[in-house]
C-alpha positions as CSV (number, residue, x, y, z in Angstrom):
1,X,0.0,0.0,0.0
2,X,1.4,3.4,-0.8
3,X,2.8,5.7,2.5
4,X,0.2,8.4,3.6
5,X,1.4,11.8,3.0
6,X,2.1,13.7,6.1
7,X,2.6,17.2,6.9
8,X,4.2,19.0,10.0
9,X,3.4,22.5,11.3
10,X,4.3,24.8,14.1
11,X,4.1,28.3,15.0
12,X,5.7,30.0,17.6
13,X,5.5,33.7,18.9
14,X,7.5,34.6,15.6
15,X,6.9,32.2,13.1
16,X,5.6,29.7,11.1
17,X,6.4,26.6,8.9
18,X,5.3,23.8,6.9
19,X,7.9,21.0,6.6
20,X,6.4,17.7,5.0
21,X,7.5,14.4,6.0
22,X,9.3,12.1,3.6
23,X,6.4,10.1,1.3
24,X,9.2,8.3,-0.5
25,X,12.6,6.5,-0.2
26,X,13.8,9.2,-2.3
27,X,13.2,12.1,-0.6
28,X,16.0,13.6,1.0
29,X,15.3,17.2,1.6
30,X,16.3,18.7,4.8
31,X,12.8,19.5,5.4
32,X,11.7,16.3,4.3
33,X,13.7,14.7,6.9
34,X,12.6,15.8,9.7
35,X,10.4,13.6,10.9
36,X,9.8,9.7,9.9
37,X,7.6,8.6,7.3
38,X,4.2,7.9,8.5
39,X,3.0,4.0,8.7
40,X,0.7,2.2,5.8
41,X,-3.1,2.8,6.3
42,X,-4.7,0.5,8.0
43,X,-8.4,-0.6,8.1
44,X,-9.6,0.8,11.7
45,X,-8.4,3.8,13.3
46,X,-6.3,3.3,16.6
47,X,-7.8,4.0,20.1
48,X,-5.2,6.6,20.6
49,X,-7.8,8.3,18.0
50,X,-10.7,7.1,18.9
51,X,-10.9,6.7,22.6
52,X,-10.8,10.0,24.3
53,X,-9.1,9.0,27.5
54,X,-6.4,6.7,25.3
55,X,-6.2,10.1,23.1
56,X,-5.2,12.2,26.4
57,X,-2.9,9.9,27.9
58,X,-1.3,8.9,25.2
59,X,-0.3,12.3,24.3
60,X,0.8,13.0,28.1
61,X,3.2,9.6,28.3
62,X,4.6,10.8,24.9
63,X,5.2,14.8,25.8
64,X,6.2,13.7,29.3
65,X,8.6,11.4,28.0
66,X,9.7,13.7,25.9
67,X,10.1,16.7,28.1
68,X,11.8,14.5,31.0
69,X,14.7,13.8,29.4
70,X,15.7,16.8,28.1
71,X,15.2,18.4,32.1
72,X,11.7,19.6,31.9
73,X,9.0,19.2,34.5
74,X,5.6,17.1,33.4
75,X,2.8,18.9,31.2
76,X,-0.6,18.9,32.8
77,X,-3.9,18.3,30.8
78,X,-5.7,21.3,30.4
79,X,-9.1,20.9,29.2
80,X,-9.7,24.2,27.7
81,X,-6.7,24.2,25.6
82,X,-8.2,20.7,24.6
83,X,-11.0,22.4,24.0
84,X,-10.1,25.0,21.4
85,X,-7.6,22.8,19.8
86,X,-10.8,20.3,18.8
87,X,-12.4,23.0,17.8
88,X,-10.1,24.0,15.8
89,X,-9.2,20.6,14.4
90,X,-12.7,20.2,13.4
91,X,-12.4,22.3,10.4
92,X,-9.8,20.7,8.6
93,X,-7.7,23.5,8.1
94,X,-4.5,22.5,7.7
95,X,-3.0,25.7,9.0
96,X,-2.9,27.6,11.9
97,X,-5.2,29.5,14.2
98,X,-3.4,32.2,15.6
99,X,-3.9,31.7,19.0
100,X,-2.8,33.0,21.9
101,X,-1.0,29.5,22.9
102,X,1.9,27.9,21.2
103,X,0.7,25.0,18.6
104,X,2.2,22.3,16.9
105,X,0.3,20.1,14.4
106,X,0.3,17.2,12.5
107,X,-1.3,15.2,9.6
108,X,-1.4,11.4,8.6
109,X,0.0,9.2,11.5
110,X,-1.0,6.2,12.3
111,X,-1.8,6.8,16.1
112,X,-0.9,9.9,18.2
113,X,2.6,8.5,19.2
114,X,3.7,9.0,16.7
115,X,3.3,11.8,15.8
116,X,4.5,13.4,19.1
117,X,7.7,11.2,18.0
118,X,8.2,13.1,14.9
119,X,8.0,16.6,16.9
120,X,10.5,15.0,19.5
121,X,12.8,13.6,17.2
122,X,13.5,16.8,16.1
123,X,15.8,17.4,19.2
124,X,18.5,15.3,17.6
125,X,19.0,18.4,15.3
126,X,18.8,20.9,18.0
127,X,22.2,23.0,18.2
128,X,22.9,23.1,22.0
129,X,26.5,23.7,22.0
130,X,25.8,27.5,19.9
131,X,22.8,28.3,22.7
132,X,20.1,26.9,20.5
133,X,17.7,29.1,19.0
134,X,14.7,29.0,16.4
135,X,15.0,26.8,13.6
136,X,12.1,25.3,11.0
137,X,13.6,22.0,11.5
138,X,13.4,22.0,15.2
139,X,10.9,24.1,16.0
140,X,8.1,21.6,17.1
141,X,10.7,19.7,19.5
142,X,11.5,23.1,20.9
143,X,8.4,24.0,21.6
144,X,7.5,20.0,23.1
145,X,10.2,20.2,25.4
146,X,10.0,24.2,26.5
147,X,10.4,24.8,30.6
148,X,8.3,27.2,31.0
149,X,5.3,25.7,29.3
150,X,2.8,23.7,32.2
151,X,-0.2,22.8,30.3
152,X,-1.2,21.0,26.9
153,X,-4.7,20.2,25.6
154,X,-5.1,18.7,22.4
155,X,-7.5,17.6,19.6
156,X,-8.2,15.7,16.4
157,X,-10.1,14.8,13.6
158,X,-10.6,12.1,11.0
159,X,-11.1,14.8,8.3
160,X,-10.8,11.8,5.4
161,X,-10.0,14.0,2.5
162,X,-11.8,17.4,3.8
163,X,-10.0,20.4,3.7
164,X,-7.4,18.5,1.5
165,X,-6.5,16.9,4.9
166,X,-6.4,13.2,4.0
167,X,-6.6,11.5,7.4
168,X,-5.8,12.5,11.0
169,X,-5.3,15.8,11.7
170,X,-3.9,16.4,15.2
171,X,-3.6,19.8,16.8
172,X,-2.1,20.6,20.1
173,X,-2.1,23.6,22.4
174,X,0.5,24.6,24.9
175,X,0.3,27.3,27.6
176,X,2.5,29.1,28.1
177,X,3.9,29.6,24.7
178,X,7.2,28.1,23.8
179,X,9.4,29.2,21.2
180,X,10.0,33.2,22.4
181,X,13.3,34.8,21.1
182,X,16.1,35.2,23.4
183,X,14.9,32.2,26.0
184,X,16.0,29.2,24.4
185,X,19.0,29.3,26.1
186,X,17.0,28.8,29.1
187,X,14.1,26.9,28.4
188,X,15.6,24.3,26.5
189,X,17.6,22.0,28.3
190,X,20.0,19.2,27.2
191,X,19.2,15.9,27.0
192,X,19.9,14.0,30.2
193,X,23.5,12.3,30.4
194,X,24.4,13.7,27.4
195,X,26.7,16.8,28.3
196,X,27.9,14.3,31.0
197,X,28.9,11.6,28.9
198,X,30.4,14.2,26.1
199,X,32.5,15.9,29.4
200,X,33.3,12.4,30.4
201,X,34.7,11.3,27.3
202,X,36.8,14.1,26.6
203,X,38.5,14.1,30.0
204,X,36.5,17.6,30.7
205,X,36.5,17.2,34.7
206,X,36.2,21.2,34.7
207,X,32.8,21.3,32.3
208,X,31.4,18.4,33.6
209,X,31.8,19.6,37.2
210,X,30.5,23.5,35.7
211,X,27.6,21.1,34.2
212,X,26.5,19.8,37.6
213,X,26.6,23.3,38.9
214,X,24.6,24.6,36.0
215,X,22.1,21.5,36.8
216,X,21.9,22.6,40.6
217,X,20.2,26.4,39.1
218,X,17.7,25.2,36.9
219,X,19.3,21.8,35.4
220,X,20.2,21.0,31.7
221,X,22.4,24.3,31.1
222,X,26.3,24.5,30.2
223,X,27.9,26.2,32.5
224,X,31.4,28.0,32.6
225,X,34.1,25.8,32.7
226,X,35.8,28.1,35.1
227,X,33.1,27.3,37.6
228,X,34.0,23.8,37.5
229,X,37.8,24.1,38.1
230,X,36.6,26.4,40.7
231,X,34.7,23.4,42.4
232,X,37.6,21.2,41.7
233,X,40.3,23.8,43.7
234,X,38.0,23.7,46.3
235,X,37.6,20.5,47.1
236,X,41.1,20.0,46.9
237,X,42.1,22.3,49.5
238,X,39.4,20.6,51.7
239,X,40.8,17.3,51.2
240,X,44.3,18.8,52.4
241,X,42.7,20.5,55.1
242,X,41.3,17.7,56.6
């Protein structure tokens, strides 16, 4: 059977993009790339679509996931953001709304998993070590993962060719917005053990040591390497102090 074609969007308080998902083994366009191709069609719809309380917590497990390991607390279901974004999702406009929240959407997955994975996967893109920053290729993991957001309500619709929108169309709502110029730095942290194992490996006692420190004041931030060898002259004069 052939692949469903499937279509990424997000805005953020500056922006917005389309990037389409690869429909083909030949596709090999940055934007194409950035998230997987979706599965075959299949017969019946999943629960994660048809069950609303499969639908919520499917899409909480996934952010949660998501946002854990790159140092950010748990989303909360909100039911009015869930509310506007089925709204919203019921006209099969694949485009945004303009809302006050931040919004990622997506078009022709299989089940909701996966598309939160193709926002999420996204982070392996992400350019920590040059303070991050907006990017159209990113941009939906950016937002999935962002600190200061604390609530997400979704929605979605079998639109089945209306709109142009041939299956799924899943919208999500996040509050407060992610994606705001000049805060990446802070509100997007690195992935858990990675900075540790890239400081381990290079023999980086100072960075790693300036990581921990950074972790200690919000978690998942370089810090100065300085600060580290500052930690490490320290403990070394209380070792020969004792």
């Amino acid at each position: 059977m052939a692949l469903i074609s499937a279509v990424l969007v997000v805005e953020t308080s500056t922006s917005t993009y389309t990037a389409a998902a690869a429909t083909s083994s030949s596709s090999s366009s940055t934007a194409s790339s950035s998230a997987s191709s979706p599965t075959s069609s299949t017969p019946s719809a999943s629960a994660q679509y048809t069950s609303d309380s499969t639908f919520e917590s499917s899409i909480l497990n996934s952010t949660n996931t998501y946002r854990a390991n790159y140092n950010a607390t748990a989303l909360a279901w909100n039911a009015s953001l869930a509310t506007y974004a089925t709204a919203w999702a019921s006209k099969c406009h694949f485009n945004h709304s303009h809302g006050a929240a931040g919004e990622n959407l997506a078009e022709g997955y299989a089940n909701v998993t996966d598309a939160v994975d193709a926002w999420g996967r996204e982070g392996s893109r992400y350019d920590f070590r040059n303070g991050g920053g907006f990017s159209e290729s990113t941009g939906h993991f950016s937002q999935l993962v962002w600190k200061g957001t604390t609530g997400v309500g979704c929605g979605r619709v079998d639109c089945d060719g209306q709109g142009g929108v041939p299956g799924w169309l899943v919208v999500c709502e996040y509050w407060p917005a992610g994606n705001v110029v000049g805060e990446f730095g802070q509100e997007v942290g690195r992935e858990v053990g990675r900075l540790e194992a890239e400081a381990e490996g290079k023999g980086e006692a100072g960075e790693y040591l300036a990581y921990l420190a950074a972790k200690m004041n919000g978690g998942g931030r370089k810090g100065d390497p300085r600060v580290g060898l500052l930690i490490v002259g320290v403990g070394m004069l209380t070792a020969l102090w004792l």
